[in-house]
N, C-alpha and C positions, 0 to 999 in steps of 0.2 A: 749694645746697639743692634747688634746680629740678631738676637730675637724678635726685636722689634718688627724688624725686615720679615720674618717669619710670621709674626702672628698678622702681620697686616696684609703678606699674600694668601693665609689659611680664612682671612677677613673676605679678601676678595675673590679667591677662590668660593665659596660658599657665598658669597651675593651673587655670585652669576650663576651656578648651580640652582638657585633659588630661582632666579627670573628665568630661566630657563624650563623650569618646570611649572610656574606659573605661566607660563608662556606659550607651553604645548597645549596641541587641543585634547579634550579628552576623547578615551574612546570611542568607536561606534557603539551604539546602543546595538545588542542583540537579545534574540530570544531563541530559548530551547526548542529541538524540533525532534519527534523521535523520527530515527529514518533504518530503512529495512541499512544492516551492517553487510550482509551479501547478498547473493542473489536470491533467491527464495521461490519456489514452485508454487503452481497456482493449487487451493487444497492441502496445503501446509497447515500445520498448527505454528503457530509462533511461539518461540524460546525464548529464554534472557538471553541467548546468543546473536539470535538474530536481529537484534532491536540493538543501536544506540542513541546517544542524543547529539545533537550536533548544534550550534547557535549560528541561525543567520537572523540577519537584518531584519528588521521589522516588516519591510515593502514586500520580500520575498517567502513571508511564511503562508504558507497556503489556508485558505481554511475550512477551521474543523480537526486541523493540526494537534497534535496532543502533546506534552511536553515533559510528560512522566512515562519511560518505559514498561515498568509495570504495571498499567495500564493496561496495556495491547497485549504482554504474554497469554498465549490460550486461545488469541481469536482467529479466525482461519483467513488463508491469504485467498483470493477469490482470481486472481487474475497472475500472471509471472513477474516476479519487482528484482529490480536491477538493484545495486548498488547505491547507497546514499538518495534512493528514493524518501520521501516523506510520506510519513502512512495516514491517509486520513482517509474519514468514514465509506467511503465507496470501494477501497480496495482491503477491508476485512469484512469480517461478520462475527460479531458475537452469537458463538454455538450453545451457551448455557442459556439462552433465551429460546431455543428451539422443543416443542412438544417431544415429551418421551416417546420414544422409538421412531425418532424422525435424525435421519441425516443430512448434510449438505453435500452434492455432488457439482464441480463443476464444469461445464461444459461449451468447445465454440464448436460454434454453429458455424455451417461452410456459409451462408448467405446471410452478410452486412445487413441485408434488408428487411430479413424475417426478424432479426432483433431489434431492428429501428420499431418494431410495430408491439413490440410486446412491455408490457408494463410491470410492476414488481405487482405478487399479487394474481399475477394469470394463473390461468389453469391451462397445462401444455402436457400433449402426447409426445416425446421422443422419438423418433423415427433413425434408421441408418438403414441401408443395405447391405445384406448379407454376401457372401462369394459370388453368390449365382446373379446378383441384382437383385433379387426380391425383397419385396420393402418385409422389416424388421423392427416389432413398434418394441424398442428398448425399455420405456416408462409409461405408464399410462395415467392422465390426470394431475400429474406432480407442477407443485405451485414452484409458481416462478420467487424463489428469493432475496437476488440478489442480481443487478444488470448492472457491471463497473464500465465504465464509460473509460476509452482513452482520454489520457494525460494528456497536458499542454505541455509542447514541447516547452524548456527552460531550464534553470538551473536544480530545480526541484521536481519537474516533471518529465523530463529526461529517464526514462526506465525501461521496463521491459516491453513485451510483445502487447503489439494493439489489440488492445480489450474491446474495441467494436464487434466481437460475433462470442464474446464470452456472455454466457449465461449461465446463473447459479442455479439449480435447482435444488427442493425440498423432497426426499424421498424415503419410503420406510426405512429404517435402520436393516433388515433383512436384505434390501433390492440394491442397496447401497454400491456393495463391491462389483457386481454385473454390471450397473450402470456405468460404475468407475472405469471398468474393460473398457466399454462402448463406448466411453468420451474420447479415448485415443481414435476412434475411427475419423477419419478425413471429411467425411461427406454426412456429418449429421446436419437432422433438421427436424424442425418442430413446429406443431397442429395447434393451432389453437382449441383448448374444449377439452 
């Protein structure tokens, strides 16, 4: 009789286990998202370190969002990305699509306003001032390639430094690293033409 008693609480043990699982809701639905894994400088090439994936919610993936890290290894970071940012198309560049002997340099501009007016595609003169003040034309003619727009603030767009006066420019592979100098200066600005 004592088994009885057992097999009949292992009976109802296991129906309520049952309805209980039938009973839970399922998951949230999510989707892959690759997001920078640390912080990352603007001008970076991307690594498999720097990249992982992480699933949110469908409402919160931004788009243009990619969902394969290997994807993005190789493509260069255009503006500064914070932690668990999402990479999507305005804050890289794929460099193997750029003309031989041509570099990407990136560069902010002290004046919000001179980048409001320039479009991808421009042709722009570099300018900075020297110790003495005397204007300093760092780049002459180099296309505009790449203008990453600040983020929305949010769960995904929460990152680094406001890319409102960041601009990427396109310059010979030779000019490359002077420019590179010249981008640390404080007070660049740039000519249309």
């Amino acid at each position: 009789r004592w088994h009885r008693r057992v097999i009949a609480a292992v009976l109802v043990g296991l129906t309520v286990a049952a309805l209980v699982h039938a009973l839970s809701p399922p998951p949230p639905a999510t989707r892959p998202v690759v997001v920078a894994a640390r912080a990352i400088n603007a001008g970076s090439t991307l690594s498999a370190d720097d990249v992982t994936v992480q699933r949110f919610p469908p409402s919160l993936v931004p788009e243009g969002s990619v969902s394969a890290a290997a994807d993005l290894v190789g493509r260069v970071v255009v503006t500064d990305l914070a932690p668990g940012l999402a990479l999507v198309p305005g804050l890289l560049v794929d460099t193997s699509r750029l003309p031989k002997g041509r570099t990407l340099v990136p560069l902010r501009v002290a004046d919000p306003g001179v980048v409001a007016l320039l479009r991808v595609g421009d042709l722009v003169s570099v300018v900075a001032a020297d110790e003495s003040g005397s204007p300093v034309v760092v780049a002459r003619r180099v296309r505009v390639a790449v203008l990453p727009r600040s983020q929305e603030s949010g769960v995904l767009g929460a990152g680094g430094e406001d890319s409102s006066t960041m601009v990427v420019v396109e310059v010979p592979t030779q000019d490359a690293p002077e420019v590179a100098v010249w981008a640390a200066h404080p007070a660049l600005s740039v000519t249309l033409g």
